[in-house]
C-alpha positions, 0 to 999 in steps of 0.5 A: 530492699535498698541495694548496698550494705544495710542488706548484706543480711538478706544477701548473705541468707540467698547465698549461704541457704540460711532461707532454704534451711527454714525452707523459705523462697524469698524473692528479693526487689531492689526497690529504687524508692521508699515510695515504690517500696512503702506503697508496694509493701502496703498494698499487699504486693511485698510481704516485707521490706528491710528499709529505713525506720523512718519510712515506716513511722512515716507511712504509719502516721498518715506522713508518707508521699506516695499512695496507698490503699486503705488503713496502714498497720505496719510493724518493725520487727527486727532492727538493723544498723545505724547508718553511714549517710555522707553528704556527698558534693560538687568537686568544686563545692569544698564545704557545707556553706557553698551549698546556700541556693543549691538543690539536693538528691534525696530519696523522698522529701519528707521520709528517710533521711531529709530531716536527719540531712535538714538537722546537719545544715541547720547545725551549719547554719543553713535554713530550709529557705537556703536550699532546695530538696529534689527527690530522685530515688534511692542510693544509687540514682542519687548518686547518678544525680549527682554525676549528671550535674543535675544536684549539687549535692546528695546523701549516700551509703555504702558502698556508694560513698567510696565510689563517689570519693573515688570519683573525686566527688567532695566529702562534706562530712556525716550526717547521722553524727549531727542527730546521735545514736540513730536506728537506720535499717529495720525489718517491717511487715504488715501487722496482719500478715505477720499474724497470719504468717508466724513460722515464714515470719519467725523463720525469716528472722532467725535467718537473718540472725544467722546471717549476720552471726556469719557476717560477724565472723572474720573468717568470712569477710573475703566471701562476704565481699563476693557476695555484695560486689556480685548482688550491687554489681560492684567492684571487690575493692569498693565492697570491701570498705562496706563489708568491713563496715558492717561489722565495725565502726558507727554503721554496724549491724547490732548483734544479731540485728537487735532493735535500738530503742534509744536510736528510735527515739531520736528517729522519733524526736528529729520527725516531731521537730521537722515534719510540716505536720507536727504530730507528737511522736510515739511512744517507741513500742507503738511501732515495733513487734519484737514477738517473733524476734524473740521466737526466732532467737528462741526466748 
């Protein structure tokens, strides 16, 4: 997973033994790049990944960065959120136009959210000739980037946001706003181990639907932000706006983590306009197996 708020699910099933109750041992890696991430999940050496939708289409059409072995046949299983992506600058940089000729932190160059951040700069008037894009990893090394003074700019998500506004970091607006309803975070697997692994599967998802039904519950919130200040090692006060986020507002969980599938399609459509290898797209149900999702919520 990418440490922060998209994985409250998975941290909040460790804590409150929503795994162990369907008497599963799940390891958890902080993964520092959808490369390591993909070409690990692939390769057989992760059996799932909560990560961006847009990796695995990526991955799955022959279009990722990193290696890996043999054929690709990954499936999401599960949706997640949308997501908070703040473009995050310079202090002295005040807007969007100043970031002509200067280079940004992103996870991947082609993967993720680069074509959602390359659609938000068109919509300022920035081509791609205007500025340079440099990966440097997930969240939280984009974030040292930035406070090295190597980039003059990145994405990040909570809760990394409010520790950059509070660093006095310059807020240049929302990415995902610039592109619409938008499916972030999902669950996948390898299509075969899911087959081979159907009750781990379908256990594994009903407790993430239990646990953000516990997340969705206010009465829970103070623990909540214990949980996700202790596994990002973050202070109470910067976790508490992600918490709430999770709940309320544009990068909230759905409901019982249900798979948007208008969100997909504009995953889709943004990929189809910006990747070099202007492959149509789709259709949606291509690449999701909502099979085991239904068992876990018992349809």
């Amino acid at each position: 997973v990418f440490a922060g708020a998209s994985a409250m699910p998975i941290y909040v099933a460790q804590d409150k033994g929503f795994f162990a109750k369907e008497g599963l041992t799940v390891n958890v890696t902080a993964t520092p790049s959808s490369g390591f991430q993909m070409s690990n999940l692939i390769n057989g050496k992760f059996d799932i990944a909560g990560t961006a939708s847009d990796n695995m289409i990526a991955y799955q059409e022959g279009q990722g960065t990193a290696p890996v072995q043999g054929p690709v046949d990954l499936i999401m299983v599960m949706g997640g959120s949308s997501t908070e992506l703040a473009l995050m600058a310079q202090p002295s940089i005040k807007t969007i136009g100043e970031l002509k000729g200067k280079q940004f932190a992103l996870d991947s160059l082609s993967t993720g959210y680069a074509f959602v951040l390359r659609k938000m700069l068109q919509k300022n008037g920035l081509q791609p000739t205007d500025y340079e894009f440099v990966a440097v990893g997930g969240t939280r090394e984009r974030l040292e980037a930035l406070k090295e003074g190597k980039m003059a700019a990145a994405l990040v998500s909570e809760p990394f946001t409010t520790q950059a506004k509070n660093a006095g970091y310059s807020f240049l607006g929302e990415a995902v706003s610039s592109v619409g309803p938008y499916l972030a975070s999902v669950q996948i697997t390898n299509r075969a181990w899911a087959k081979q692994n159907e009750a781990a599967m379908v256990g594994y998802l009903r407790a993430l639907v239990n646990a953000i039904d516990w997340l969705y519950e206010e009465k829970n919130t103070d623990e909540a932000v214990k949980i996700l200040a202790a596994k990002v090692k973050i202070s109470e006060a910067v976790a508490r706006p992600s918490v709430i986020g999770v709940t309320k507002g544009q990068a909230a969980l759905a409901p019982k983590g249900a798979l948007d599938v208008e969100g997909l399609r504009t995953v889709l459509a943004v990929r189809e306009e910006f990747s070099d290898a202007k492959k149509k797209m789709g259709p949606p149900e291509k690449y999701y197996d909502l099979s085991y999702y239904n068992k876990a919520l018992g349809k």
